[in-house]
Backbone of each chain as ProteinMPNN parsed JSONL, in Angstrom:
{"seq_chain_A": "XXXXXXXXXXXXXXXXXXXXXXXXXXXXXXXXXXXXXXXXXXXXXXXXXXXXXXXXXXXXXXXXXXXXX", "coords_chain_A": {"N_chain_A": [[-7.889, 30.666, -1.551], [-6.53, 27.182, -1.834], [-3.675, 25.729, -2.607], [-2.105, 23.246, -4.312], [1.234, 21.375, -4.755], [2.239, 18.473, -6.538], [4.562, 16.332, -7.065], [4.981, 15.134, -10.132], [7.027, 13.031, -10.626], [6.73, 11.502, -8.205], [4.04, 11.314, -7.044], [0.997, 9.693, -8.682], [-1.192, 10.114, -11.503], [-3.646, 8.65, -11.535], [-3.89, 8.086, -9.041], [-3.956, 10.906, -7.853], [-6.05, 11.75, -9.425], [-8.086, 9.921, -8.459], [-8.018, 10.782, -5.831], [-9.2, 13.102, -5.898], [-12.022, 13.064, -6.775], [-13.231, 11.502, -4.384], [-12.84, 13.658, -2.608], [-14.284, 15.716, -3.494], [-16.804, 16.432, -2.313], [-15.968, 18.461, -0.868], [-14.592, 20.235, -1.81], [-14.522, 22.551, -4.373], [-12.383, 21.212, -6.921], [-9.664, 21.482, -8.881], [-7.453, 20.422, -11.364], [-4.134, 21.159, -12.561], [-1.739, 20.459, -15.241], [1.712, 20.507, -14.91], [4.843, 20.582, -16.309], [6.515, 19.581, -14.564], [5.37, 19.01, -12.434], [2.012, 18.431, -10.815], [-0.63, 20.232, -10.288], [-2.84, 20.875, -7.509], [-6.058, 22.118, -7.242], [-7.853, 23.946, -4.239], [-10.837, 25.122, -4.339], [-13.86, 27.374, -2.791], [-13.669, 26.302, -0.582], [-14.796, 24.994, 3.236], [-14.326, 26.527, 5.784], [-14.42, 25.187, 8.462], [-12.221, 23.463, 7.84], [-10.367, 23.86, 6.209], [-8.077, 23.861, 7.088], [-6.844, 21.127, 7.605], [-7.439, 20.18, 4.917], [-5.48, 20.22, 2.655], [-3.599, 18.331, 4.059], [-4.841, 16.629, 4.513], [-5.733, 15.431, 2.286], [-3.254, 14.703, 0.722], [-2.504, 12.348, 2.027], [-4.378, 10.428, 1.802], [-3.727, 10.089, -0.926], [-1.223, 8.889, -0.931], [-2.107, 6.887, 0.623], [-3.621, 5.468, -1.265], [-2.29, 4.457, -3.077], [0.252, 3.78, -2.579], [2.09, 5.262, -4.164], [3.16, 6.336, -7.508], [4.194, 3.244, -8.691]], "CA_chain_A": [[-7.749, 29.442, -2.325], [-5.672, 26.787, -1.421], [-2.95, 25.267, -3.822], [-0.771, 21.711, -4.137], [2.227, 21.087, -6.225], [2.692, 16.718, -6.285], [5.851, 16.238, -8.289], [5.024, 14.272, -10.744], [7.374, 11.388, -10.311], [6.116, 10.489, -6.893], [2.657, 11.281, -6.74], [0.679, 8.689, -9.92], [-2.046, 11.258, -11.599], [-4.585, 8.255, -11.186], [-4.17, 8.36, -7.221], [-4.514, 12.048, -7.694], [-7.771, 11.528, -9.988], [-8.683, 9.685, -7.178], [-8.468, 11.702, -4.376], [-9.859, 14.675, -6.196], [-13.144, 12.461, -6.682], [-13.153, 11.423, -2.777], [-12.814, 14.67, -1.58], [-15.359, 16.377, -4.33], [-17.504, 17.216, -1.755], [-15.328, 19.314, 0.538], [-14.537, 21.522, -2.298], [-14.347, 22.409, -5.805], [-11.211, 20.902, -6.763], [-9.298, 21.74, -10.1], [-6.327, 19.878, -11.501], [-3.638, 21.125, -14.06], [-0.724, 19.524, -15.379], [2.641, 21.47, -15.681], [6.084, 20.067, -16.405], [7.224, 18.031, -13.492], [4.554, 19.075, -11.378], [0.226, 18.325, -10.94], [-1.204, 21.856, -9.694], [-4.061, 21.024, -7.486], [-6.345, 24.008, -6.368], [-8.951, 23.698, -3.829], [-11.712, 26.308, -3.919], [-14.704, 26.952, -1.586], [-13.54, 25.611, 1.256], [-14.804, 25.482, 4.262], [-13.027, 27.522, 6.487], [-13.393, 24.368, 9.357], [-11.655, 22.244, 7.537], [-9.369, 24.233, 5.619], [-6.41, 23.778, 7.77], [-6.059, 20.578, 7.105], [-7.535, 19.59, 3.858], [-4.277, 19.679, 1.962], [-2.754, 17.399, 4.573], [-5.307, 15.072, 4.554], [-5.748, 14.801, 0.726], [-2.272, 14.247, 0.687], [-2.046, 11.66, 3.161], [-5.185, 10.029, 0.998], [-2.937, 9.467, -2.257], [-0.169, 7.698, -0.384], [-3.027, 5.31, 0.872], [-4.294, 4.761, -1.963], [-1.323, 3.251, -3.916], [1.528, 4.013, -2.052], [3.13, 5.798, -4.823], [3.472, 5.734, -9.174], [4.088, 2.169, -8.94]], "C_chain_A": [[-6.494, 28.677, -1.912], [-5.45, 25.853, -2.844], [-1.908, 23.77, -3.532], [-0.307, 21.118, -4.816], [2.824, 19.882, -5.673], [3.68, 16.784, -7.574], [5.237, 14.299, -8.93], [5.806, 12.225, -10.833], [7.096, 10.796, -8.879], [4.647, 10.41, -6.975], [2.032, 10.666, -8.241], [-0.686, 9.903, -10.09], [-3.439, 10.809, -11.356], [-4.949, 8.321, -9.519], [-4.946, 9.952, -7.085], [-5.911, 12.523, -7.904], [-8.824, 10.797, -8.798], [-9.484, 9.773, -5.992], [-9.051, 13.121, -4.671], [-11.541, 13.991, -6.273], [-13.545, 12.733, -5.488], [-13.264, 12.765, -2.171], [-14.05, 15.987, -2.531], [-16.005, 17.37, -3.199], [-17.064, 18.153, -0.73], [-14.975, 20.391, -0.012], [-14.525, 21.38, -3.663], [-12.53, 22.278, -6.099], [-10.878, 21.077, -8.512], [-8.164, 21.079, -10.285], [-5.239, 20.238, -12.961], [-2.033, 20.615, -13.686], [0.286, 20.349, -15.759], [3.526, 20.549, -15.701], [6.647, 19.062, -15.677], [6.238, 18.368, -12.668], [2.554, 18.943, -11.685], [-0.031, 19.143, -9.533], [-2.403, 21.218, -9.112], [-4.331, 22.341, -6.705], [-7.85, 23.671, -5.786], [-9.496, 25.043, -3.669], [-13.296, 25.863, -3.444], [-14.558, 26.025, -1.035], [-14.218, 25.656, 2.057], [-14.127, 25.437, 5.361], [-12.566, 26.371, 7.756], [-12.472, 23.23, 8.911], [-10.14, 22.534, 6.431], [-7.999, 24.047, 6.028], [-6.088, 22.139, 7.638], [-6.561, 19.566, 6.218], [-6.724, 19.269, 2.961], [-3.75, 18.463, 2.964], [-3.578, 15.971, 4.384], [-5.38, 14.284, 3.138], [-4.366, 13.816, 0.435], [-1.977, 12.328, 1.171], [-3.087, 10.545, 2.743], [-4.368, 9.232, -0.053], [-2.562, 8.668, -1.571], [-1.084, 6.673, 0.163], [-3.496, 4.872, 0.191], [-3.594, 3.886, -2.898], [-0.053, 3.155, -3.572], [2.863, 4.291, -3.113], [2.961, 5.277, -6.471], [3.424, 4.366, -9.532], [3.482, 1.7, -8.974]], "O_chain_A": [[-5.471, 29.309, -1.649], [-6.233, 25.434, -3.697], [-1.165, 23.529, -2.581], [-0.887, 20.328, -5.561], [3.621, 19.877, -4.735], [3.495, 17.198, -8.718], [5.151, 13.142, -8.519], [5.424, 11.064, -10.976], [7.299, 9.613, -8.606], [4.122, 9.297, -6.962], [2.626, 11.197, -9.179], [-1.142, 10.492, -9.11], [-4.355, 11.586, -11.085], [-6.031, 8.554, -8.979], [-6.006, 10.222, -6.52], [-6.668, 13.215, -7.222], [-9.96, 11.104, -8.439], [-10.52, 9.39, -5.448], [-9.294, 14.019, -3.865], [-12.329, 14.692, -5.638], [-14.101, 13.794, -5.207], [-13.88, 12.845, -1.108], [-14.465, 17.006, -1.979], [-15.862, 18.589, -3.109], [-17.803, 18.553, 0.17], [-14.9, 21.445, 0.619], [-14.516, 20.267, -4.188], [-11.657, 23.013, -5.636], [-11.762, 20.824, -9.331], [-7.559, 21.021, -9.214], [-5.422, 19.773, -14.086], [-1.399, 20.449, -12.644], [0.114, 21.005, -16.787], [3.195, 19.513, -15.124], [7.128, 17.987, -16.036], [6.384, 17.576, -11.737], [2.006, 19.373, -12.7], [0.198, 18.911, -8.346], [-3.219, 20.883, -9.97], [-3.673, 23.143, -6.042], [-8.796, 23.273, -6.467], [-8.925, 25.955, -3.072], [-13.858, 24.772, -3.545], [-15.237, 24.999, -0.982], [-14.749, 26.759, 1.926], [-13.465, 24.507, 5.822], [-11.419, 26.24, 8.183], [-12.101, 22.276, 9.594], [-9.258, 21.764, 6.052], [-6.995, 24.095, 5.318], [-4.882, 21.905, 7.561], [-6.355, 18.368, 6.411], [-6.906, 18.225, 2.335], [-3.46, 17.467, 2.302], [-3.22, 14.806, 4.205], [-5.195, 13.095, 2.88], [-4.35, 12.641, 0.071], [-1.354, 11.436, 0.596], [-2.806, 9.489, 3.311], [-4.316, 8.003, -0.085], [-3.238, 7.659, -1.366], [-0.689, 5.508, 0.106], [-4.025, 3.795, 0.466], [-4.052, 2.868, -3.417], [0.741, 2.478, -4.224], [4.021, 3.876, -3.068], [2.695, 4.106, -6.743], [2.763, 4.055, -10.523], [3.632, 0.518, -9.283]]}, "seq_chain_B": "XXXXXXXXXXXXXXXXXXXXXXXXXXXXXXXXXXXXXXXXXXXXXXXXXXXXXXXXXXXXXXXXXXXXXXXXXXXXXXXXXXXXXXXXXXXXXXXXXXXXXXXXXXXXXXXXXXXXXXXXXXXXXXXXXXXXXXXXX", "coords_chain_B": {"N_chain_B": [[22.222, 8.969, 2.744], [20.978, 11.216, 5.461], [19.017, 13.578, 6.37], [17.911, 15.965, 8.469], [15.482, 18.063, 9.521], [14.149, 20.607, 11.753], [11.212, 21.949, 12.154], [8.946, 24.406, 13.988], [6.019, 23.0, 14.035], [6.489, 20.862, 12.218], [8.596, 18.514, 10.312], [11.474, 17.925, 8.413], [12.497, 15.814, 6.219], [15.453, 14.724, 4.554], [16.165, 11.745, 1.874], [18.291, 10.29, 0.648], [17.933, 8.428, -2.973], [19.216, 6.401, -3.545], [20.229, 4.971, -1.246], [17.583, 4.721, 0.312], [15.49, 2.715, -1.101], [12.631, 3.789, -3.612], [10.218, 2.898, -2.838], [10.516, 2.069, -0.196], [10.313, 4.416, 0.89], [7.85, 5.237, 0.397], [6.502, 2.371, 1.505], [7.344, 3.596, 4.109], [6.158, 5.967, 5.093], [3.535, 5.28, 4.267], [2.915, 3.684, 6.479], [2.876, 5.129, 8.532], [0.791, 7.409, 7.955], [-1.868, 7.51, 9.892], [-0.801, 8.141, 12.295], [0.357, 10.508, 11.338], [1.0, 13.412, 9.025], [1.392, 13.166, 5.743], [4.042, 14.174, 3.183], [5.452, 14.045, 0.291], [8.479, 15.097, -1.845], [10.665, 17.052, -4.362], [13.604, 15.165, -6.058], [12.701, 12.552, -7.783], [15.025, 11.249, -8.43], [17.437, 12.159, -7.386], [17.285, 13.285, -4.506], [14.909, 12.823, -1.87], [12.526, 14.834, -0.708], [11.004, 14.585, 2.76], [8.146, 15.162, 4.089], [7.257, 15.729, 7.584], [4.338, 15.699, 9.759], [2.828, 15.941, 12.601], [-0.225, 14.914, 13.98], [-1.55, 15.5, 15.951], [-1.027, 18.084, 18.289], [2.001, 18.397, 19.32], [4.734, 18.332, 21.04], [8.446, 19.268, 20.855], [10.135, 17.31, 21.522], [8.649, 15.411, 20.947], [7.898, 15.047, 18.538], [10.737, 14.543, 17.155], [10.672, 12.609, 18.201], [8.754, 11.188, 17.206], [10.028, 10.965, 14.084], [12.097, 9.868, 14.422], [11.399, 7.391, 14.45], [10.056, 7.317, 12.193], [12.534, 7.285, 10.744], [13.287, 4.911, 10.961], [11.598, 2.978, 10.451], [12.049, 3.362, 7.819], [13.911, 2.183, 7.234], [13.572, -0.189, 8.213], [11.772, -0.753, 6.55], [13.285, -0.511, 3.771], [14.999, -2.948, 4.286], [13.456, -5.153, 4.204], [12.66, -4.609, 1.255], [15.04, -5.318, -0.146], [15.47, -7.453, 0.659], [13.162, -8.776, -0.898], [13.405, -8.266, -3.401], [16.184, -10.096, -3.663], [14.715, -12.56, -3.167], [13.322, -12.749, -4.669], [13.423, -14.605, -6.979], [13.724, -17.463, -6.151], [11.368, -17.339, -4.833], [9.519, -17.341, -7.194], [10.154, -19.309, -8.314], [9.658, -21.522, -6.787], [6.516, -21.386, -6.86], [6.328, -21.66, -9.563], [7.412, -24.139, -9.661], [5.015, -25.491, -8.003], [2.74, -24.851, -9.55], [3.255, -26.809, -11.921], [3.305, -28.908, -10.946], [1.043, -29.351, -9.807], [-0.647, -28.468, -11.628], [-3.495, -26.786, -14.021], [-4.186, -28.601, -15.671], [-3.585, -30.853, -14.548], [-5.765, -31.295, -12.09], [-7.78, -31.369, -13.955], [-7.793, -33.292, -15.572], [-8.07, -35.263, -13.041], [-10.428, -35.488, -11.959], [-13.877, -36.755, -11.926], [-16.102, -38.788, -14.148], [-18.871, -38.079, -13.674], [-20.184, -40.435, -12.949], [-22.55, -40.851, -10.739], [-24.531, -43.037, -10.535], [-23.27, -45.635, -10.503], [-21.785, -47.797, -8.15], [-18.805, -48.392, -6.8], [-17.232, -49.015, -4.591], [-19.504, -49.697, -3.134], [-20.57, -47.697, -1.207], [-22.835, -46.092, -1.117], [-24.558, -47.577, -0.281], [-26.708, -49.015, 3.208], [-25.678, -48.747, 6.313], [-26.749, -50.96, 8.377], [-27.771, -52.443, 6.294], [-25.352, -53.238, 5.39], [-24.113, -54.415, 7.261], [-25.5, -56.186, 8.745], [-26.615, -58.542, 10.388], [-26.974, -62.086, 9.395], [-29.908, -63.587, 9.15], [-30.821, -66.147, 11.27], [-32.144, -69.414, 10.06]], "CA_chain_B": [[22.843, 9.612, 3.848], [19.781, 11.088, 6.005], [19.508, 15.078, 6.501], [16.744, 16.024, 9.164], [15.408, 19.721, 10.043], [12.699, 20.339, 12.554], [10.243, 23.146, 12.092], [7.845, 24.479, 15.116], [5.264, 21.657, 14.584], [6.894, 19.637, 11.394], [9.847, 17.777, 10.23], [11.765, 17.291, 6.901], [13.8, 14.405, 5.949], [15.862, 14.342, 3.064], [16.662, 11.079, 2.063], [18.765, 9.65, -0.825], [16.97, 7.293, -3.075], [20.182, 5.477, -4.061], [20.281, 4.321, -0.187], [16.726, 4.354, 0.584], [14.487, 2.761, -2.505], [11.406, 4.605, -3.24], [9.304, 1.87, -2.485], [10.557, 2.109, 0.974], [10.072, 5.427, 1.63], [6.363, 5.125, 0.422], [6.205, 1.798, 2.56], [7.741, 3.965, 5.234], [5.211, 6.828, 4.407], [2.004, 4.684, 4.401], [2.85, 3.507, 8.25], [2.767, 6.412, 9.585], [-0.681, 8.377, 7.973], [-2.64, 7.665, 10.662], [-0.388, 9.677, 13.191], [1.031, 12.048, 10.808], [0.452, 14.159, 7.615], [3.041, 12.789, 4.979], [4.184, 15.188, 2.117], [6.523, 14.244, -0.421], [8.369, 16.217, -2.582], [12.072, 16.507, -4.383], [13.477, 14.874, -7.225], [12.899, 10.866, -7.432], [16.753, 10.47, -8.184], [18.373, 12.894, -6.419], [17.06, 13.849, -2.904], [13.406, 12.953, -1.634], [12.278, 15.459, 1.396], [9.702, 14.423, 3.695], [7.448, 16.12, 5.226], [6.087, 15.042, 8.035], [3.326, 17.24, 10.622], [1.978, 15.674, 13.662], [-1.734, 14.922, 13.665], [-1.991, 15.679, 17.266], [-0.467, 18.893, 18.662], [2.935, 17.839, 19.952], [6.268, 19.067, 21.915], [9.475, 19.042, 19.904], [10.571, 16.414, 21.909], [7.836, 13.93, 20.523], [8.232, 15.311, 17.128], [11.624, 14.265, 17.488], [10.61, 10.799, 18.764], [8.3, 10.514, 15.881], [10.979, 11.272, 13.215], [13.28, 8.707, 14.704], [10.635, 5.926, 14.245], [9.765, 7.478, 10.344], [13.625, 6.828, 10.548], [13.526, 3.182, 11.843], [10.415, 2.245, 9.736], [12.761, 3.732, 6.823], [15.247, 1.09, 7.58], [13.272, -1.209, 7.812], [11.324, -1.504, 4.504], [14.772, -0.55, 3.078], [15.648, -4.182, 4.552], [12.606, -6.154, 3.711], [12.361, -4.433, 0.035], [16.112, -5.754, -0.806], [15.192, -9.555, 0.636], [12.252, -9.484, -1.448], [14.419, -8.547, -4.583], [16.503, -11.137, -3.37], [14.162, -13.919, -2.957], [12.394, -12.938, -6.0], [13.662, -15.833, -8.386], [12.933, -18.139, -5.436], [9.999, -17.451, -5.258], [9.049, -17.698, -8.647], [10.356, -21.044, -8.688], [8.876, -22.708, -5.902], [5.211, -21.193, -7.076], [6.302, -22.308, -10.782], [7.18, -25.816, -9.209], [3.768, -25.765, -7.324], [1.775, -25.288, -10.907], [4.04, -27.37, -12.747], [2.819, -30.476, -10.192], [-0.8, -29.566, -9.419], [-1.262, -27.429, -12.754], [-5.252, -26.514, -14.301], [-4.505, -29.989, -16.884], [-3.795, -32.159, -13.881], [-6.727, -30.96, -11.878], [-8.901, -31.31, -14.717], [-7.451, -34.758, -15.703], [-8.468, -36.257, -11.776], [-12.408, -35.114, -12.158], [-14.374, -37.992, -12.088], [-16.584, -38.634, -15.297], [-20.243, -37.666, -12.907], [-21.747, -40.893, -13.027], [-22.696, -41.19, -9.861], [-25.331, -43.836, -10.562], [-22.472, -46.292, -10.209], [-21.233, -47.557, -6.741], [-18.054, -49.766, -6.959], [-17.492, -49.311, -3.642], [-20.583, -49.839, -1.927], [-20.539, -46.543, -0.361], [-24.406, -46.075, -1.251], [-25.013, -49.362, 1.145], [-26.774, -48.574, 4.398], [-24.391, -49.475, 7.685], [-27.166, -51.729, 8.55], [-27.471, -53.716, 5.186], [-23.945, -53.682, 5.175], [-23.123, -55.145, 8.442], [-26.891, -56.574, 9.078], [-26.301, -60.22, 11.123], [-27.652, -63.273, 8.808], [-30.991, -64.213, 10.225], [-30.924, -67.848, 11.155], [-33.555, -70.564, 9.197]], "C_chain_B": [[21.397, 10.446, 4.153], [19.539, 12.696, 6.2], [17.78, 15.312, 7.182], [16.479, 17.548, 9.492], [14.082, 19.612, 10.175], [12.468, 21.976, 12.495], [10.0, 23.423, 13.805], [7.024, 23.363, 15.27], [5.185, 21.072, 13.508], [8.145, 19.372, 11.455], [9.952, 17.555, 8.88], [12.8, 16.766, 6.999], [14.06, 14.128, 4.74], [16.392, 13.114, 2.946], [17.475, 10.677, 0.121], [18.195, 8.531, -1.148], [17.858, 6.347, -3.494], [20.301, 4.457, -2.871], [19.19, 3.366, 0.336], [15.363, 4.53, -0.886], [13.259, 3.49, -1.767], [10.559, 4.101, -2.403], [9.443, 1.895, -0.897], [10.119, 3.31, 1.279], [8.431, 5.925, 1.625], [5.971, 4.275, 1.571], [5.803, 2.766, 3.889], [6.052, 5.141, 5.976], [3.957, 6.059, 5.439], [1.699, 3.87, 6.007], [2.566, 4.512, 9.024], [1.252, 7.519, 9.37], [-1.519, 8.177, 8.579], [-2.194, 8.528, 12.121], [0.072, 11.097, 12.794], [0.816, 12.784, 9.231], [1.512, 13.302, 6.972], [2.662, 13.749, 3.549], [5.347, 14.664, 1.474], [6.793, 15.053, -1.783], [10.222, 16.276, -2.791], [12.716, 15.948, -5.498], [13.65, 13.402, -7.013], [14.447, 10.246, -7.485], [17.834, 11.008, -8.165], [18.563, 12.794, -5.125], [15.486, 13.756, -2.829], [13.25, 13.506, -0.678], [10.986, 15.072, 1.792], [9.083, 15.069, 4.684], [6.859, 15.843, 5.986], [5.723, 15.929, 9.341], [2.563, 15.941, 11.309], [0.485, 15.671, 13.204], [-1.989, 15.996, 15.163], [-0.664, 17.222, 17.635], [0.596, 18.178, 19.903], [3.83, 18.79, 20.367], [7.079, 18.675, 20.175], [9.998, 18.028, 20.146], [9.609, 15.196, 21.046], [7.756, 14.08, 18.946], [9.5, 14.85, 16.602], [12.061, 12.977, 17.43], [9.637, 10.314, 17.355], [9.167, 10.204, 14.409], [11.81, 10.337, 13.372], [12.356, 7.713, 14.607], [10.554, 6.308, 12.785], [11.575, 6.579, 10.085], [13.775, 4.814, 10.113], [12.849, 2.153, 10.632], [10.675, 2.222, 8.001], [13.534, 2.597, 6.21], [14.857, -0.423, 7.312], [12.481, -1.51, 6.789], [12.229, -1.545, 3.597], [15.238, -2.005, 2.551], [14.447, -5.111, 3.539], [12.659, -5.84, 2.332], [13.845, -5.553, -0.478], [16.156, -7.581, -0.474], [14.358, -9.601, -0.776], [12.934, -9.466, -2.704], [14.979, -9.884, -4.474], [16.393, -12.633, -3.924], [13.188, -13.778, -4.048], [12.523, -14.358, -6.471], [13.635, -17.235, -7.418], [12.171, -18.614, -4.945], [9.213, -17.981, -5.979], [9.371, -18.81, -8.541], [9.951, -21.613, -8.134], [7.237, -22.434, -6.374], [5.246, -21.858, -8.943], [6.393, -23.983, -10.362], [6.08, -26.493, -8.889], [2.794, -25.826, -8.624], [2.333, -26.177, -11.846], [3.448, -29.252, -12.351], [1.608, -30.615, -10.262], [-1.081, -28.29, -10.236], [-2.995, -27.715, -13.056], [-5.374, -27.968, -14.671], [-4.345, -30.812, -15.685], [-5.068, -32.165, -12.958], [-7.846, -31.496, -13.21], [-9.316, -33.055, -15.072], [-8.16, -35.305, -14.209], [-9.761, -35.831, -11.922], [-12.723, -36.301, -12.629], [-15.131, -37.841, -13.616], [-17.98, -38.11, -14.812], [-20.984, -38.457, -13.139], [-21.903, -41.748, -12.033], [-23.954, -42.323, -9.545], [-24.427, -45.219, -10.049], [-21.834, -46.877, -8.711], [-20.048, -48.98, -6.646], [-17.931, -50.105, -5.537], [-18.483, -50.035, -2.23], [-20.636, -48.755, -0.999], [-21.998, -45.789, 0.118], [-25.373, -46.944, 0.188], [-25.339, -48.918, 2.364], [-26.118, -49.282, 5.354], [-25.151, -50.789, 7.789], [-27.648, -52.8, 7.472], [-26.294, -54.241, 5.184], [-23.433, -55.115, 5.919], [-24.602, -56.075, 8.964], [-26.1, -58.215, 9.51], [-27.082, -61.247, 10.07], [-28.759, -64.004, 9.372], [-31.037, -65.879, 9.979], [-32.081, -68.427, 10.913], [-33.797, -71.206, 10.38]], "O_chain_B": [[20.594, 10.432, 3.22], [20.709, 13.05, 6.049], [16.74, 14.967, 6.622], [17.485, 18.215, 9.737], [13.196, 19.071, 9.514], [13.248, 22.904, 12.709], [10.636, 22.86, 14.696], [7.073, 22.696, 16.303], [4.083, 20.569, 13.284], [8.873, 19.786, 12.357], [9.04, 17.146, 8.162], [13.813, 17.052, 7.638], [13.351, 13.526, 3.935], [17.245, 12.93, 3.815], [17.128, 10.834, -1.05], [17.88, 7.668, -0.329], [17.329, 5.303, -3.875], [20.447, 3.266, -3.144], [19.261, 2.181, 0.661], [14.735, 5.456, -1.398], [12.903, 3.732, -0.614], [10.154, 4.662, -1.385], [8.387, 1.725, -0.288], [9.306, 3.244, 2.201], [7.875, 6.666, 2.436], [5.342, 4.757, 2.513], [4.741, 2.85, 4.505], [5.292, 5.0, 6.934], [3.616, 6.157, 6.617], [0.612, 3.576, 6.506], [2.017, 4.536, 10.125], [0.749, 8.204, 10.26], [-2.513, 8.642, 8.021], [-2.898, 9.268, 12.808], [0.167, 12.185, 13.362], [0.262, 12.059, 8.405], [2.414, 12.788, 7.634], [1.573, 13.985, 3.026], [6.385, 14.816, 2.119], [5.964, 15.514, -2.566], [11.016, 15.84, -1.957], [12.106, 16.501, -6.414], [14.515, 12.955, -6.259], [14.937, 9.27, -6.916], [18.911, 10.669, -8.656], [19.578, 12.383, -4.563], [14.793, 14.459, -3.564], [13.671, 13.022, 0.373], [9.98, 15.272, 1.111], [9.431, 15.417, 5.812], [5.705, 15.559, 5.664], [6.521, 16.688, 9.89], [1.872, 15.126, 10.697], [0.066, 16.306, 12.237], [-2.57, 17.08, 15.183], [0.47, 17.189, 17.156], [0.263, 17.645, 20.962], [3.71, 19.98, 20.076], [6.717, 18.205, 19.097], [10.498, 17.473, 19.168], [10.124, 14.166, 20.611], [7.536, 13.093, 18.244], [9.441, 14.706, 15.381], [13.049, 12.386, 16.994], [9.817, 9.306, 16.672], [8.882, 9.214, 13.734], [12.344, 9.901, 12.352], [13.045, 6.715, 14.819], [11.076, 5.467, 12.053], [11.749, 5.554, 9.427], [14.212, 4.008, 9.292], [13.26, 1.115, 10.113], [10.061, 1.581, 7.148], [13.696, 2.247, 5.041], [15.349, -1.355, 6.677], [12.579, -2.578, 6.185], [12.204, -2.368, 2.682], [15.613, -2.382, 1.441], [14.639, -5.582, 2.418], [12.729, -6.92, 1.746], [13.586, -6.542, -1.164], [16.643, -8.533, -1.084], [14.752, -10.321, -1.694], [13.129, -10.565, -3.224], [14.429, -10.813, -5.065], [17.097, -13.426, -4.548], [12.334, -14.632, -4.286], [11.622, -15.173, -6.267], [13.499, -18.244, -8.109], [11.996, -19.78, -4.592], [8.377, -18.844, -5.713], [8.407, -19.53, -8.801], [9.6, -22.652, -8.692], [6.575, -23.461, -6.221], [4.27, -22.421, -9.44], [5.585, -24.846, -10.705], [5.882, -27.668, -9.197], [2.081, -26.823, -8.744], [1.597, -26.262, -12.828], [3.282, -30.263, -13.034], [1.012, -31.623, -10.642], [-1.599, -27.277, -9.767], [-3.649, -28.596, -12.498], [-6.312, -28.641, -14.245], [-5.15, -31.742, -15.742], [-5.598, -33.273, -13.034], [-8.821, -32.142, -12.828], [-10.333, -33.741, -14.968], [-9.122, -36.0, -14.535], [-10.001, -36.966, -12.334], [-12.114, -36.894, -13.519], [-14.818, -36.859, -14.289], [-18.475, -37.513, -15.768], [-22.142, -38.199, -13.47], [-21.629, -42.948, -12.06], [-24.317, -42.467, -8.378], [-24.956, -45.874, -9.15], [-21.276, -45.945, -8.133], [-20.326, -50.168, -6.484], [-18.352, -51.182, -5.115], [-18.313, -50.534, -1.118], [-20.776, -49.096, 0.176], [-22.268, -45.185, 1.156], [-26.266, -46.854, 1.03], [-24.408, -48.335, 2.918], [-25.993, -50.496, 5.197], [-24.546, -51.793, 7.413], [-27.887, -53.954, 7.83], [-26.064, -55.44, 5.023], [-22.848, -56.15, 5.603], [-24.279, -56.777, 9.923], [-25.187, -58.775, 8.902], [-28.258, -60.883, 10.088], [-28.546, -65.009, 10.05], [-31.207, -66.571, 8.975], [-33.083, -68.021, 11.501], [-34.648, -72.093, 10.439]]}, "name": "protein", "num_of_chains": 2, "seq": "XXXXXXXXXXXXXXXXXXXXXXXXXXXXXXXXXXXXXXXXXXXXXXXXXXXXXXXXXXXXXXXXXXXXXXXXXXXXXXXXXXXXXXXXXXXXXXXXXXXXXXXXXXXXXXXXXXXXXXXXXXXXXXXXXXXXXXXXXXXXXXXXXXXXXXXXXXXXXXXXXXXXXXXXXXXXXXXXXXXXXXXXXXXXXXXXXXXXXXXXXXXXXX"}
């Protein structure tokens, strides 16, 4: 299982809502909310794409609003 | 102040957000996700680190060279963000001046009444009635 901690004050939780939509189909995606940080957790993966599904999700948000603001 | 440390095949860049606004470092950010992963992460008003990972399997040297453009591209939204502050209230005023002249009420006011049955001009008038020669008796 792969895991990704967006600190809250940079990453906006709607971008995140977002990109957890968008990427639905690549895996089951879960989202919880702790303190300063939004836990995402991707499960069933597949394995070719696992290496760089965190990067790309990532790399998703920041295009989609370029940040909280 | 700028603090850089290179992995095997990433790079993190701490930057201060007192130097470099956020807004820039997103700008900065959102230039670059088509060659490179971007990761941020850090506290918004302390220290932001950046993470940034090659798309393409690179040397250290070009990892290196990429990092010094994240740099550059840093710098420069830095610049442009603090004009646009700037030139905010300049802005605003020349686009408040611009509705203030050619506002919705003066627009609305020049609209004809639509009764185009009317022709003061003669604009209706074919060229050749218009200008037609006087046939001689």
């Amino acid at each position: 299982m792969l895991s990704l901690k967006l600190n809250k004050s940079l990453y906006h939780l709607a971008a995140i809502k977002k990109a957890i939509k968008a990427y639905a189909h690549l895996a089951d995606i879960s989202l919880i909310k702790l303190k300063n940080y939004y836990l995402v957790k991707f499960n069933s993966v597949d394995t070719q794409i696992k290496v760089v599904l965190k990067d790309e999700f990532c790399n998703y948000m920041l295009a989609l609003g370029k940040g909280p603001r | 102040m700028i603090k850089c440390k290179l992995t095997k095949d990433a790079a993190v860049i701490s930057v201060s957000p007192a130097l470099y606004p956020i807004d820039a470092i997103y700008g900065a950010s959102y230039v670059f996700i088509d060659r490179a992963y971007i990761f941020l992460d850090g506290d918004e008003k302390k220290n932001i680190n950046i993470y940034i990972k090659s798309k393409k399997k690179s040397s250290s040297s070009a990892l290196r060279s990429l990092v010094g453009e994240f740099q550059n591209e840093l710098l420069n939204y830095s610049f442009r963000d603090k004009i646009n502050k700037s030139n905010r209230k300049v802005r605003e005023g020349i686009i408040e001046r611009a509705l203030a002249v050619f506002g919705p009420q003066e627009i609305l006011n020049e609209q004809d009444s639509g009764d185009y049955l009317k022709d003061p001009l003669g604009i209706a008038i074919p060229w050749e009635e218009k200008h037609a020669k006087p046939k001689a008796k």
